[in-house]
CHARMM internal coordinates of N, CA and C (Angstrom, degrees):
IC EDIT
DIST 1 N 1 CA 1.4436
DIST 1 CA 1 C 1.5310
ANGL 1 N 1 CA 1 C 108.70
DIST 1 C 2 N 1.5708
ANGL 1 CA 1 C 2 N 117.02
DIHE 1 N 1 CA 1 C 2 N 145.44
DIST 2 N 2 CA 1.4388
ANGL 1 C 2 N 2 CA 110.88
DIHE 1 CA 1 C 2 N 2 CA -176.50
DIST 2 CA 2 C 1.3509
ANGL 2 N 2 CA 2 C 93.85
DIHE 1 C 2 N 2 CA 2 C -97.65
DIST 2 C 3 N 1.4005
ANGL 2 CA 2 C 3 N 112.79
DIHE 2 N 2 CA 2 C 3 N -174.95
DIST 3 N 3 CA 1.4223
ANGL 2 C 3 N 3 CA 113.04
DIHE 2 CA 2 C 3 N 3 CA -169.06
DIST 3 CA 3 C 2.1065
ANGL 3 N 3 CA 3 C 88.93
DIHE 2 C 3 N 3 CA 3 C -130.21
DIST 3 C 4 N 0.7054
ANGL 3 CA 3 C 4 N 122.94
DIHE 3 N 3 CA 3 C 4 N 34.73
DIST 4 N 4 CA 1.4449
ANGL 3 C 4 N 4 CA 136.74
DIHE 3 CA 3 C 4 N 4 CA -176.22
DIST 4 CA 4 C 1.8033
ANGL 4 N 4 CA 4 C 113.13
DIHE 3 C 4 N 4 CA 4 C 34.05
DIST 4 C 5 N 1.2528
ANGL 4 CA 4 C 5 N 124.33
DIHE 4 N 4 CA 4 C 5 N 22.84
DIST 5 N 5 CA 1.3834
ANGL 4 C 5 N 5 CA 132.80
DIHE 4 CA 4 C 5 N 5 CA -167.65
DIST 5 CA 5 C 1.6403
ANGL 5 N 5 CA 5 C 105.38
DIHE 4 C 5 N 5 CA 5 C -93.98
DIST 5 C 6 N 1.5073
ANGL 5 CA 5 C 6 N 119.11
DIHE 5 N 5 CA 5 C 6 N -17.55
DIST 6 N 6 CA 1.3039
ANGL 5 C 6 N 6 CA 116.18
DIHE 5 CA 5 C 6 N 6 CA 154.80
DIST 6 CA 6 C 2.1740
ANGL 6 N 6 CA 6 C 131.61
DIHE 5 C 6 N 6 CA 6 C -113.05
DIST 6 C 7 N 1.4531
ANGL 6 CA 6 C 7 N 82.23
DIHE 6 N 6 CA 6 C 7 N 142.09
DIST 7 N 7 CA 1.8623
ANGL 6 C 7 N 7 CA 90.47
DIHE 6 CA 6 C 7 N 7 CA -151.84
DIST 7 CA 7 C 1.2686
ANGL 7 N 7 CA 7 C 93.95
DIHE 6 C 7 N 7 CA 7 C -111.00
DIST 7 C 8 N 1.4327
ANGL 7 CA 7 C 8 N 127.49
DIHE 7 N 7 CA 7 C 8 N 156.05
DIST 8 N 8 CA 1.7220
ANGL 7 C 8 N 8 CA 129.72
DIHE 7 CA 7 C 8 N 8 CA 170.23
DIST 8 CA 8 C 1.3996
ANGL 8 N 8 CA 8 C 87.71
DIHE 7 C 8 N 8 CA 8 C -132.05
DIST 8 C 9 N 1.7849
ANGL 8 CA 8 C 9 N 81.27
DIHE 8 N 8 CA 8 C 9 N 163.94
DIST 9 N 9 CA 1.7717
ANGL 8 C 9 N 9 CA 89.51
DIHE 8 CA 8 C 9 N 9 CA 178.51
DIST 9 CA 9 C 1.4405
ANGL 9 N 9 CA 9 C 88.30
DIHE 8 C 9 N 9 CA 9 C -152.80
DIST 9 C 10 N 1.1867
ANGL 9 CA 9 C 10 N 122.55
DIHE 9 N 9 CA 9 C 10 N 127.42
DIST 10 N 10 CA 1.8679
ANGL 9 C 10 N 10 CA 129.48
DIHE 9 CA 9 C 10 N 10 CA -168.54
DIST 10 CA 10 C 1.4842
ANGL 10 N 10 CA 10 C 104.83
DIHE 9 C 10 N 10 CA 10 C -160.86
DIST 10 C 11 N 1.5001
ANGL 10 CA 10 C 11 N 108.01
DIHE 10 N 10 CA 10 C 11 N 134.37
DIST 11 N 11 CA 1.2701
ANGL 10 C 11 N 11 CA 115.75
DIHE 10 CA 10 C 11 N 11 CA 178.99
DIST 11 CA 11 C 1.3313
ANGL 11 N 11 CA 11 C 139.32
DIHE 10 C 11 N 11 CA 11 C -24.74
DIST 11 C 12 N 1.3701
ANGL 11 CA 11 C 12 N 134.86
DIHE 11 N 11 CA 11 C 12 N 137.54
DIST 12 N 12 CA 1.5872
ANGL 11 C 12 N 12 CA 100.28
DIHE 11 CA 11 C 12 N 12 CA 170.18
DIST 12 CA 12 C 1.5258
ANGL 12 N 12 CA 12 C 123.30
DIHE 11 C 12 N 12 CA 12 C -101.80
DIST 12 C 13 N 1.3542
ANGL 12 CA 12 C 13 N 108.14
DIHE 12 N 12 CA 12 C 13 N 17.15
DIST 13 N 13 CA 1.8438
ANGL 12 C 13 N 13 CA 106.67
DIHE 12 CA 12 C 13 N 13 CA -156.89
DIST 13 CA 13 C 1.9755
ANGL 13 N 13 CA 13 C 76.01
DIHE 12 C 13 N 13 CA 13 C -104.84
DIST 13 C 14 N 1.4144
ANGL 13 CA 13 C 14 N 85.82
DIHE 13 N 13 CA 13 C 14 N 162.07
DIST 14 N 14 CA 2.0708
ANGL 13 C 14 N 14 CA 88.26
DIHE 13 CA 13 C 14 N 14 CA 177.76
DIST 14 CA 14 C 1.7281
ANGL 14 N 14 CA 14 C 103.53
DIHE 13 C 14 N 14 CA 14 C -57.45
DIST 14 C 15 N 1.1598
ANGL 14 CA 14 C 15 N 114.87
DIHE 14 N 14 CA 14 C 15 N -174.44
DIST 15 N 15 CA 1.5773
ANGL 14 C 15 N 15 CA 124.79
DIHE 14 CA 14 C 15 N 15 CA 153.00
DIST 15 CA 15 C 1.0686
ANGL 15 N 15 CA 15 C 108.11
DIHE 14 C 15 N 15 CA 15 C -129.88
DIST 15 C 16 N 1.3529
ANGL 15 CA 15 C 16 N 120.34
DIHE 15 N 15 CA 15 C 16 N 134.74
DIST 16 N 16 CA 1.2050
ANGL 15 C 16 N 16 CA 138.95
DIHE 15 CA 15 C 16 N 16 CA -173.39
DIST 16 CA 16 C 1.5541
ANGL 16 N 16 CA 16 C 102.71
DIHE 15 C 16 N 16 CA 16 C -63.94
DIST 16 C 17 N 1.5992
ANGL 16 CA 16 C 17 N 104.04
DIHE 16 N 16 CA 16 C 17 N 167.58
DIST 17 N 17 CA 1.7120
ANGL 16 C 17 N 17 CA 105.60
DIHE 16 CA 16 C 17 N 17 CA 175.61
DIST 17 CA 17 C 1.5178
ANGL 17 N 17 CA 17 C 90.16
DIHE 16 C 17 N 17 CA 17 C -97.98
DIST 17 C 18 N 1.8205
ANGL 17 CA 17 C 18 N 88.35
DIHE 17 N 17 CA 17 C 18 N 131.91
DIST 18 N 18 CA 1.6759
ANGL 17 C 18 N 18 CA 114.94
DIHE 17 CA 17 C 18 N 18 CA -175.52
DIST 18 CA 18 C 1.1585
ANGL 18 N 18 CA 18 C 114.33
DIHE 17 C 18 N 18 CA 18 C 83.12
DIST 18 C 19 N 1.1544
ANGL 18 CA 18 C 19 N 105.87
DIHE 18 N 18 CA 18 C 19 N 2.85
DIST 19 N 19 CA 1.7082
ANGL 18 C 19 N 19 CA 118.45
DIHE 18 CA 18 C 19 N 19 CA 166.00
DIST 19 CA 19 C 1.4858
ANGL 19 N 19 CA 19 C 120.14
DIHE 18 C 19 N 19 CA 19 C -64.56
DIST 19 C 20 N 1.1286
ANGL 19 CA 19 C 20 N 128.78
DIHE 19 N 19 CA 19 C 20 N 151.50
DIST 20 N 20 CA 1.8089
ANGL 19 C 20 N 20 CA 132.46
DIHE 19 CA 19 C 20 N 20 CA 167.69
DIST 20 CA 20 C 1.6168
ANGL 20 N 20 CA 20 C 105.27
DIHE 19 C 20 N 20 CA 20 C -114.56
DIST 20 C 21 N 1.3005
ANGL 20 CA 20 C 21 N 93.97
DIHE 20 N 20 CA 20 C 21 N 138.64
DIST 21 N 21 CA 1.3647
ANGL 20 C 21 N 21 CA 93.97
DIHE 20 CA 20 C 21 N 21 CA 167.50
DIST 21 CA 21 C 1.9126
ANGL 21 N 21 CA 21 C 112.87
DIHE 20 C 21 N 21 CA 21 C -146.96
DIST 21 C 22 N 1.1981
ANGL 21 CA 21 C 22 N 125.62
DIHE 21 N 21 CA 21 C 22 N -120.37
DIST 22 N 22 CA 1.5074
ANGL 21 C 22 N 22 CA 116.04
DIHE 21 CA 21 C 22 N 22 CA -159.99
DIST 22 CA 22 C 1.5654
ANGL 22 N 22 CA 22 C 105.26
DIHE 21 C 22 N 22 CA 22 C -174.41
DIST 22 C 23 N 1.3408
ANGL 22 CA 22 C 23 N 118.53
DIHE 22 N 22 CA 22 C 23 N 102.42
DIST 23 N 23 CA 1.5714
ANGL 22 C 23 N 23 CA 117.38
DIHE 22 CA 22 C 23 N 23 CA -177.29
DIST 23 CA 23 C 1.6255
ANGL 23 N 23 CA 23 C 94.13
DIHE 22 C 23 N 23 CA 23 C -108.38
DIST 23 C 24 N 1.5575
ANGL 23 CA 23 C 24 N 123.80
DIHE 23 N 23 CA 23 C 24 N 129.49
DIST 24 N 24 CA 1.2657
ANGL 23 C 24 N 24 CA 115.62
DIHE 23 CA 23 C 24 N 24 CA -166.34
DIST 24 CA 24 C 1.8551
ANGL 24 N 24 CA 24 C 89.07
DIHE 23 C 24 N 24 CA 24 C -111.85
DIST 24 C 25 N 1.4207
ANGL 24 CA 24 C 25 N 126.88
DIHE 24 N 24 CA 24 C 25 N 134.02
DIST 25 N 25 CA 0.9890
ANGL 24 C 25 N 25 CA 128.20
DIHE 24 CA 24 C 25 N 25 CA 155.95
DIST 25 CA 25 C 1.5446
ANGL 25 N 25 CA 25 C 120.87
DIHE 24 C 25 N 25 CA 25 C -96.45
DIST 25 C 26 N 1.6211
ANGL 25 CA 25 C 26 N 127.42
DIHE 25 N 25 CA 25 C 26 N 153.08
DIST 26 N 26 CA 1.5353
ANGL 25 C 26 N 26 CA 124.93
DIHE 25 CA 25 C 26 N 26 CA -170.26
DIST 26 CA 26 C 1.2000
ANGL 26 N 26 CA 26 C 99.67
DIHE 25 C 26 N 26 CA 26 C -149.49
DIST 26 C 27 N 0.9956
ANGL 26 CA 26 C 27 N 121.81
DIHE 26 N 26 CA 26 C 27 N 111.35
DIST 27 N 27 CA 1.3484
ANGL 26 C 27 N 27 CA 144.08
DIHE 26 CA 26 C 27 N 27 CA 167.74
DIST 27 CA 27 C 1.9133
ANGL 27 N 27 CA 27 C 119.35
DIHE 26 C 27 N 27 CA 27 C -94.54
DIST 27 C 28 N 1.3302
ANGL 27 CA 27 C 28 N 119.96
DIHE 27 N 27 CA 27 C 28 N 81.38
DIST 28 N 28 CA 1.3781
ANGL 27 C 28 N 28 CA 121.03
DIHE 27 CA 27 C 28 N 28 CA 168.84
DIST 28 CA 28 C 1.4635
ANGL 28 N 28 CA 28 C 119.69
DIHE 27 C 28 N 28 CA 28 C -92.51
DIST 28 C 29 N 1.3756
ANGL 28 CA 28 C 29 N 97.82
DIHE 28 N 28 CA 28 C 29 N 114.89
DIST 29 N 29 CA 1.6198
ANGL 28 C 29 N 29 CA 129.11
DIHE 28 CA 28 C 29 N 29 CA 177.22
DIST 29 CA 29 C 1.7540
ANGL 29 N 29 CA 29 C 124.17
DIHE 28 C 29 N 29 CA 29 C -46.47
DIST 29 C 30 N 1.0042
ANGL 29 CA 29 C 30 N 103.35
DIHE 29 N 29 CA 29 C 30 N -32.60
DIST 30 N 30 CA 1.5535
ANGL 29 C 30 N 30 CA 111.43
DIHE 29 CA 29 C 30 N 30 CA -175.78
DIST 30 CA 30 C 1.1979
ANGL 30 N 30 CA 30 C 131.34
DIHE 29 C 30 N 30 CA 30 C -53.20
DIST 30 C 31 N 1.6035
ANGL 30 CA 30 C 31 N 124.30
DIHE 30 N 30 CA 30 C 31 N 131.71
DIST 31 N 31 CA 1.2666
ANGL 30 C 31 N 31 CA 122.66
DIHE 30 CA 30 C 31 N 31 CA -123.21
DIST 31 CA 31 C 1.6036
ANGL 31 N 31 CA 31 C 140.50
DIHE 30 C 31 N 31 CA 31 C 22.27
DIST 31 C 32 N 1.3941
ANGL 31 CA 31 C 32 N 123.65
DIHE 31 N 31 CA 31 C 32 N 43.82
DIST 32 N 32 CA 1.3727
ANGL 31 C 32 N 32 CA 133.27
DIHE 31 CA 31 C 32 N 32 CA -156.76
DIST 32 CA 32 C 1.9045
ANGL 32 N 32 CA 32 C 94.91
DIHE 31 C 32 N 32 CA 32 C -139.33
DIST 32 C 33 N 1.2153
ANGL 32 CA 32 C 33 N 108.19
DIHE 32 N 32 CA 32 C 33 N 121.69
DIST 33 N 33 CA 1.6942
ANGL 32 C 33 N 33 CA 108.02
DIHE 32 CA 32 C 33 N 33 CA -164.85
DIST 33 CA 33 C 1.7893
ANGL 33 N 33 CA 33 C 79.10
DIHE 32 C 33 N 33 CA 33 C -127.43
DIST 33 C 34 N 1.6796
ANGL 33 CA 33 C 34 N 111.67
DIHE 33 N 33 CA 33 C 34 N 150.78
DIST 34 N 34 CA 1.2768
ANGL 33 C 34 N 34 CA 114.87
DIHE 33 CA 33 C 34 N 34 CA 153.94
DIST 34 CA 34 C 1.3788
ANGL 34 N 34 CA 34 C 103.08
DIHE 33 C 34 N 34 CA 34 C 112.17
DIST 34 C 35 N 1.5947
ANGL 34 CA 34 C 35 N 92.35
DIHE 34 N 34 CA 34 C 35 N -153.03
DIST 35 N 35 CA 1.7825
ANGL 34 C 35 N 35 CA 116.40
DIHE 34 CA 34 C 35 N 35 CA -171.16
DIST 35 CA 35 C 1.7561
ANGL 35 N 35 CA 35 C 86.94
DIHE 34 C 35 N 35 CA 35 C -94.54
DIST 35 C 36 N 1.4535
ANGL 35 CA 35 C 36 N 123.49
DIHE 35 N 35 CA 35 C 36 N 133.79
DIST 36 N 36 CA 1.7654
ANGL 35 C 36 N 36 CA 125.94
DIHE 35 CA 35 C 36 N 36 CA 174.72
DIST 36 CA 36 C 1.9780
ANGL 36 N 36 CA 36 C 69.39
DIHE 35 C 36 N 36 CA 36 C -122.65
DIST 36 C 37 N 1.3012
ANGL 36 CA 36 C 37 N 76.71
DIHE 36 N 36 CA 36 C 37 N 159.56
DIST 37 N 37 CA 2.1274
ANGL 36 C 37 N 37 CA 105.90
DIHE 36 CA 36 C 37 N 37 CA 177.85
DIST 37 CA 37 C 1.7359
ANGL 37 N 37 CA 37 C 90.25
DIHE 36 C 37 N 37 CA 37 C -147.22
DIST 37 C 38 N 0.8079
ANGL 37 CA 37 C 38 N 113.49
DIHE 37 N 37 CA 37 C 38 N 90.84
DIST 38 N 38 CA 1.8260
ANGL 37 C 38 N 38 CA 111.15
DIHE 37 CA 37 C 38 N 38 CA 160.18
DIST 38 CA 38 C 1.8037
ANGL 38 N 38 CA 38 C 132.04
DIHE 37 C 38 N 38 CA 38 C -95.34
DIST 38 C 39 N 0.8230
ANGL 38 CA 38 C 39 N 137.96
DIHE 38 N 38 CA 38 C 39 N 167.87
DIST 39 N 39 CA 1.2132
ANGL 38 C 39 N 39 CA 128.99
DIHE 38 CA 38 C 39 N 39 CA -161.75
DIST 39 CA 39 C 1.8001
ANGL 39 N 39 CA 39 C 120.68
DIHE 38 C 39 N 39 CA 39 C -163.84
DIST 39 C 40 N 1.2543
ANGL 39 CA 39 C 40 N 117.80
DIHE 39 N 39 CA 39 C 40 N 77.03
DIST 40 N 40 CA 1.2623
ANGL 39 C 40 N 40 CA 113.38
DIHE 39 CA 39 C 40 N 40 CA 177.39
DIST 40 CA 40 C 1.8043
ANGL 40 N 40 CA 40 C 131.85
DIHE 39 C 40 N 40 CA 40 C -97.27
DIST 40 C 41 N 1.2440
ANGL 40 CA 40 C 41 N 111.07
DIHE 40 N 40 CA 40 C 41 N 145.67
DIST 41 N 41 CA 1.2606
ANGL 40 C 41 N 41 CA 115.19
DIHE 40 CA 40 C 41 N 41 CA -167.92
DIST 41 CA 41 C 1.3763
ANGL 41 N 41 CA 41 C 106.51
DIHE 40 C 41 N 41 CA 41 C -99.04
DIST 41 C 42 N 1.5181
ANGL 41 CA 41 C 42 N 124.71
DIHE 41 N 41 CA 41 C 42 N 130.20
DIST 42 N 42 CA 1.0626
ANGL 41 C 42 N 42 CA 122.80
DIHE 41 CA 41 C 42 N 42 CA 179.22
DIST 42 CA 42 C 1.5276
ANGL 42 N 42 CA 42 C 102.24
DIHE 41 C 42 N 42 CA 42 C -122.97
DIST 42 C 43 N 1.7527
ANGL 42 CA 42 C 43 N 114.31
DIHE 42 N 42 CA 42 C 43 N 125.03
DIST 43 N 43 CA 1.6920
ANGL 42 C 43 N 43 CA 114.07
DIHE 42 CA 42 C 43 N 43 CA -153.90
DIST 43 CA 43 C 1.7894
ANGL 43 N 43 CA 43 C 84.43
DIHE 42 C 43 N 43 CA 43 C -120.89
DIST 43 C 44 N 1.3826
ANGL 43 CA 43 C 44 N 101.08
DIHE 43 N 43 CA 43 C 44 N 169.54
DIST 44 N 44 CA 1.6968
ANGL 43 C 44 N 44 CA 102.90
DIHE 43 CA 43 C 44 N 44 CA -178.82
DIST 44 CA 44 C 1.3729
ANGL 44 N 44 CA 44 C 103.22
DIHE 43 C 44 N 44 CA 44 C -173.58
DIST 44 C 45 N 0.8078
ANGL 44 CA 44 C 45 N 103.40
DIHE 44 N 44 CA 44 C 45 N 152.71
DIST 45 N 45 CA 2.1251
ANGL 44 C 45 N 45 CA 103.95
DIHE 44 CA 44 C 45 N 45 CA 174.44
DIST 45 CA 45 C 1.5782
ANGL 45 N 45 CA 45 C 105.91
DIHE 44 C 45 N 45 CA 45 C -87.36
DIST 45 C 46 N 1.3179
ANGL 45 CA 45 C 46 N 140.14
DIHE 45 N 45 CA 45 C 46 N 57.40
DIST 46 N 46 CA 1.1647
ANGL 45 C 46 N 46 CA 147.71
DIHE 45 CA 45 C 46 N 46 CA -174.89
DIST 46 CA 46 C 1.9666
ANGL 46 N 46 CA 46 C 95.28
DIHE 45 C 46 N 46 CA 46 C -111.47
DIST 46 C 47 N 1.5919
ANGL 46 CA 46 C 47 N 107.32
DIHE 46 N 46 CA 46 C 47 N 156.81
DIST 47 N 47 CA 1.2446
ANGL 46 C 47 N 47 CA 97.56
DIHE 46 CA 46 C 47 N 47 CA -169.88
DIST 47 CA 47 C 1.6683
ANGL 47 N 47 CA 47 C 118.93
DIHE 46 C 47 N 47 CA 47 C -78.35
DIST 47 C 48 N 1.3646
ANGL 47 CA 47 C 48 N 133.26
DIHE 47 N 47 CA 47 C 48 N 156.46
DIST 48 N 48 CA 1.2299
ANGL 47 C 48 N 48 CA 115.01
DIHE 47 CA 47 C 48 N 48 CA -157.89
DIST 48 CA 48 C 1.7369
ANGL 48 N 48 CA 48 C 142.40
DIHE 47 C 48 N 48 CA 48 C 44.57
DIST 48 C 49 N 1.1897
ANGL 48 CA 48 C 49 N 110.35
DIHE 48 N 48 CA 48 C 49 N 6.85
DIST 49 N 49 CA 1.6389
ANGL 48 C 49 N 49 CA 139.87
DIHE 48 CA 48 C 49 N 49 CA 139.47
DIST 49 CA 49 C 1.3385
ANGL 49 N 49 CA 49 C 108.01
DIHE 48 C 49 N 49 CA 49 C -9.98
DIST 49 C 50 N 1.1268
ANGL 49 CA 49 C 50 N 146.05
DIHE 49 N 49 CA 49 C 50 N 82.08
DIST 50 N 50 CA 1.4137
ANGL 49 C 50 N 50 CA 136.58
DIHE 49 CA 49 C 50 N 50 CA 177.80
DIST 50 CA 50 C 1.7133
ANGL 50 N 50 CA 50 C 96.35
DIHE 49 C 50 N 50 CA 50 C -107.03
DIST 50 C 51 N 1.1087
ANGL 50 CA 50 C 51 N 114.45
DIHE 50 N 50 CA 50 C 51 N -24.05
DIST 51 N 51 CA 1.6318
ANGL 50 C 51 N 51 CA 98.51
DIHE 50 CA 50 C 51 N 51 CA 176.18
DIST 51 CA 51 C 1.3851
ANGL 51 N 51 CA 51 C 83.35
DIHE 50 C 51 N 51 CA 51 C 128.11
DIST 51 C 52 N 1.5034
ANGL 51 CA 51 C 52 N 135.80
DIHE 51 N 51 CA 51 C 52 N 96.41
DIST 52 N 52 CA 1.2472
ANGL 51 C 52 N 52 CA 148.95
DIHE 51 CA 51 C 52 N 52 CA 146.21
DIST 52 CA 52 C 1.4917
ANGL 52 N 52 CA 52 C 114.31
DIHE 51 C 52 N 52 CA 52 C -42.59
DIST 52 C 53 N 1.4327
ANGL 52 CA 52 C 53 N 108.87
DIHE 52 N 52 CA 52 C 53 N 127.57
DIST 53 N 53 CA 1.7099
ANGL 52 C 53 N 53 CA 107.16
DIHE 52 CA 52 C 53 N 53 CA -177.59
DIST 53 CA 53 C 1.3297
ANGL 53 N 53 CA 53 C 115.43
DIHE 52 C 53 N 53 CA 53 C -98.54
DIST 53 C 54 N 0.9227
ANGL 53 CA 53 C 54 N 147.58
DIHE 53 N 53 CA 53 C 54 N 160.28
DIST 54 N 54 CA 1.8320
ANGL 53 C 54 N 54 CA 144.07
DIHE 53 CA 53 C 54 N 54 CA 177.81
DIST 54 CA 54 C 1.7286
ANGL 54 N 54 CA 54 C 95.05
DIHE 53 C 54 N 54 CA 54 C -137.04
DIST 54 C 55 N 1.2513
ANGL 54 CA 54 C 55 N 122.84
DIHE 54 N 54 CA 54 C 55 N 95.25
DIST 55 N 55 CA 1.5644
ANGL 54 C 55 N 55 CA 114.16
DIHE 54 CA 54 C 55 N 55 CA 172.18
DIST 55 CA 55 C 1.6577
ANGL 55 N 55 CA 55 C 110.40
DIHE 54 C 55 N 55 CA 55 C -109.22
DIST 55 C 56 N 1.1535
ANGL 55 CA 55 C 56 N 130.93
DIHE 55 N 55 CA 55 C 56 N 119.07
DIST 56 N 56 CA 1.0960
ANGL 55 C 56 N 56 CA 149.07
DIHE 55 CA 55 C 56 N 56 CA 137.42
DIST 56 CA 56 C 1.5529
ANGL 56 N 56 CA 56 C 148.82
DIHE 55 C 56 N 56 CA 56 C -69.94
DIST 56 C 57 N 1.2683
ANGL 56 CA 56 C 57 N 134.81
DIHE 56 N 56 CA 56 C 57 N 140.74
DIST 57 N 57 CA 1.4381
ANGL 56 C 57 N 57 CA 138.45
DIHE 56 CA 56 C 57 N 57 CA -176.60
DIST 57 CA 57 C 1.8234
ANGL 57 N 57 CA 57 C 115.89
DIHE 56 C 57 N 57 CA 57 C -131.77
DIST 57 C 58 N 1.2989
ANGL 57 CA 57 C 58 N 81.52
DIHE 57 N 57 CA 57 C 58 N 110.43
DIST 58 N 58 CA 1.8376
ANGL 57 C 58 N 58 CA 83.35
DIHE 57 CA 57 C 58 N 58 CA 157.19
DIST 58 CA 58 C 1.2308
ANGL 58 N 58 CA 58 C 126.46
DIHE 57 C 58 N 58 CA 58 C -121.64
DIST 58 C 59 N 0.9848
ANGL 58 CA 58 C 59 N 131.31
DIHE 58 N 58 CA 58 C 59 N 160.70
DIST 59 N 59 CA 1.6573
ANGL 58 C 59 N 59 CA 140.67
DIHE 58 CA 58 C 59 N 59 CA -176.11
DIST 59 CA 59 C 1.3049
ANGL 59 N 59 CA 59 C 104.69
DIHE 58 C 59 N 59 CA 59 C -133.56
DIST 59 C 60 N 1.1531
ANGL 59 CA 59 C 60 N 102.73
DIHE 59 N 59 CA 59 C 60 N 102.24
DIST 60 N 60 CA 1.9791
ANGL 59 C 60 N 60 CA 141.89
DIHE 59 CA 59 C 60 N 60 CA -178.67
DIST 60 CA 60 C 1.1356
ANGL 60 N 60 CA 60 C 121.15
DIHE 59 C 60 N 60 CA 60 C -89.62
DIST 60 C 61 N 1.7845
ANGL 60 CA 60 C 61 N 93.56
DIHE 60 N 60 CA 60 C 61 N 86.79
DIST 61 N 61 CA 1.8744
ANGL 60 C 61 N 61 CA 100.74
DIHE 60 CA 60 C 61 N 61 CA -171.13
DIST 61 CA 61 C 1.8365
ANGL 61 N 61 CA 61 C 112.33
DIHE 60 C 61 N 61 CA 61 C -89.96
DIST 61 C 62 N 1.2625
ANGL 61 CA 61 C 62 N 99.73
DIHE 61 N 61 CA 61 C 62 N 168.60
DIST 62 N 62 CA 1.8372
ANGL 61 C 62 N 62 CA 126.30
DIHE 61 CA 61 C 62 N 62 CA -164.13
DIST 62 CA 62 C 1.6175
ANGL 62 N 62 CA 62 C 80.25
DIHE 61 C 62 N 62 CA 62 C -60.04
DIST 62 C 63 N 1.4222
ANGL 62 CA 62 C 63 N 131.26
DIHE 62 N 62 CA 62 C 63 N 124.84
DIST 63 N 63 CA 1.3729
ANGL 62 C 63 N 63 CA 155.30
DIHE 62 CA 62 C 63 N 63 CA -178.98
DIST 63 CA 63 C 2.1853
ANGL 63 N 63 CA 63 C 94.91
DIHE 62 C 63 N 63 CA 63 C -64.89
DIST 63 C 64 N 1.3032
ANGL 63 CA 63 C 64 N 91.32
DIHE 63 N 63 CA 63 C 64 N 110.88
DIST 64 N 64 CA 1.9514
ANGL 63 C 64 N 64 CA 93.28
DIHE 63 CA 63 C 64 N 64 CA 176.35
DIST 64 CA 64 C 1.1894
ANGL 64 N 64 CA 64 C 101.98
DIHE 63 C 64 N 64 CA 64 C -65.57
DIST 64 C 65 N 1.8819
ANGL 64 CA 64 C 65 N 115.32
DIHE 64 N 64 CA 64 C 65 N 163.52
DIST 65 N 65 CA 1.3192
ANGL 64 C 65 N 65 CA 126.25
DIHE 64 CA 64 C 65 N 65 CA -130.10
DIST 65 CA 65 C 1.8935
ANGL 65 N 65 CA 65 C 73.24
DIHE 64 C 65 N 65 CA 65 C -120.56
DIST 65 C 66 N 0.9952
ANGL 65 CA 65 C 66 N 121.27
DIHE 65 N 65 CA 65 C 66 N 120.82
DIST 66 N 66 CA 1.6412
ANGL 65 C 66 N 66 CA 129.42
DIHE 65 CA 65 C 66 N 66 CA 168.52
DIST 66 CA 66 C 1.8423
ANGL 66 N 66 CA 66 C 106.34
DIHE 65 C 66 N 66 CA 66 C -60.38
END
COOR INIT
IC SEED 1 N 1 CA 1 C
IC BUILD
C-alpha cells in the first residue's frame, strides 16, 4: 500500500523519439521521521520498456525548534 506522500507530474502530449521531456517527482515529508526508501515506476510504450525504476532515499529529521 502507498501512503500517498509521493506525487508525479509528466506531460500529457506523446514525446517524440529523440525527444526530451520532464518527469517531476514530490516527495512530502509530513508526519514521516527517519530513513523513507521510495520507489517509482515509470512505464511507456518505447522499445524494450520494461518499466524504468527511479528509487530514492531521504532521511527525515525532528523539525528545529525556531
Amino acid at each position: 500500500m502507498t501512503c500517498g506522500c509521493t506525487t508525479k507530474s509528466f506531460p500529457k502530449d506523446p514525446i517524440l523519439p529523440g525527444a526530451k521531456s520532464e518527469i517531476v517527482i514530490a516527495f512530502n515529508s509530513a508526519g514521516k521521521m527517519g530513513r523513507i526508501d521510495k520507489t517509482v515506476t515509470v512505464v511507456s510504450n518505447a522499445v524494450n520498456a520494461d518499466g524504468a525504476l527511479i528509487k530514492f532515499t531521504a532521511n527525515v529529521l525532528d523539525k528545529k525548534p525556531q
